[in-house]
C-alpha positions, 0 to 999 in steps of 0.5 A: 719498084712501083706500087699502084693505089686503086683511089678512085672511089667514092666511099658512100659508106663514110658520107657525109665526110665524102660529100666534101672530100674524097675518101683517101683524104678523110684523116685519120689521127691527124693524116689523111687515110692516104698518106698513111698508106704511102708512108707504110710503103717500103724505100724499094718503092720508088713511084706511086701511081694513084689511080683517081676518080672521085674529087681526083682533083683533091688528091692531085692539089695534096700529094702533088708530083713528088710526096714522100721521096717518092715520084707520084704519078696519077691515072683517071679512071674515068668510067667507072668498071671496077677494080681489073678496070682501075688497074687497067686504067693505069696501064700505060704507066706501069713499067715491065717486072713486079709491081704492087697494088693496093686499095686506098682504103686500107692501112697495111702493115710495113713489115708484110709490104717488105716481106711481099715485094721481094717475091715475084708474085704474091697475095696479101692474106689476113686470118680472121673470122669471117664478117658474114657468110658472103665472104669466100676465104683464099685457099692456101695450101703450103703458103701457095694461093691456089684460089676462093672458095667457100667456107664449110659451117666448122670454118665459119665459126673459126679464123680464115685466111680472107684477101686484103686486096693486096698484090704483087703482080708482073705484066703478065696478067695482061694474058688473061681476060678480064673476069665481069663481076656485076654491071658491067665491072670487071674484078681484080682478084677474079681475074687473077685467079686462072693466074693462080693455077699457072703461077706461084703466088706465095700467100703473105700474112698481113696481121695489121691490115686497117680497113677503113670502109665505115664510121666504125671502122674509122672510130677504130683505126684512131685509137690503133698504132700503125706501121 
């Protein structure tokens, strides 16, 4: 099975430790945030593809075309058209069946990987409380994604289910259409979403997602146990 790393980014928000290296790279007790991830991945994943951009070059010269007992295989972004975009740009690599996607920025929990390439489709969830009343939490009804929406006052004082970014996904979203967001980019999760109401995607609680899109965060994710 193969598992695709949206790596391409720049990470401005953990500069000036981008100014030199791109963000996967950044370590994290002793370990780029990168190599964590694919440690995480479970022994069904079998090639790795990273879709890279930003210092792309870096990522190449560290992993190489075999880490981890793992083929690893890269994708340029090149312009820049979001995450639907990132993903497209690996396209011509992605075998026919269930693939997994994933950001680079985000240390997941094995157990839940495990749990979610076993399923023909799903989407990584994690409850917590909303960061602001900017995010849209998943509506799940019977562990089945049916879309975002939302949160009401009483929901935004409690824990939600919010997405990780995490999918399970087949060449079937091919059908569907790019969904814009902003500038000229194109949203993975947007796109999915007329998806949703076609297919079961089985919701899969994601307890130890680490992201790490800040100095806080990453002063967190040291003192934290992963996998």
């Amino acid at each position: 099975m193969q598992a695709i790393i949206l790596a391409a980014g720049r990470g401005t928000r953990l500069a000036p430790l981008t100014n030199t290296i791109p963000k996967p790279l950044i370590p994290v007790q002793g370990r780029p945030i990168l190599e964590h991830i694919i440690k995480a991945l479970p022994p069904q994943i079998d090639e790795v593809i990273i879709v890279v951009g930003y210092k792309g070059d870096a990522l190449k010269k560290y992993f190489g075309t075999y880490y981890d007992q793992r083929k690893i295989t890269y994708a340029d972004q090149g312009e820049i058209m979001g995450t639907y975009g990132a993903l497209c740009s690996a396209k011509q690599y992605i075998h026919s069946g269930s693939f997994l996607v994933m950001g680079a920025d985000d240390i997941q929990d094995k157990e839940a990987l495990e749990k979610m390439i076993i399923l023909p489709l799903a989407f990584g969830i994690q409850v917590k409380k909303l960061p602001s009343r900017n995010y849209l939490i998943v509506d799940v009804e019977k562990e089945r994604v049916r879309g975002f929406r939302r949160p009401t006052e009483k929901e935004f004082e409690n824990p939600q289910p919010l997405a990780t970014g995490t999918y399970i996904l087949d060449e079937r979203l091919w059908d569907y259409s790019p969904v814009e967001v902003a500038g000229g980019e194109y949203g993975l999760p947007q796109t999915i979403v007329p998806m949703l109401q076609d297919y079961k995607f089985q919701a899969v609680e994601m307890p130890y997602w680490v992201q790490i899109n800040s100095h806080d965060e990453l002063a967190e994710a040291e003192q934290m146990t992963f996998y």
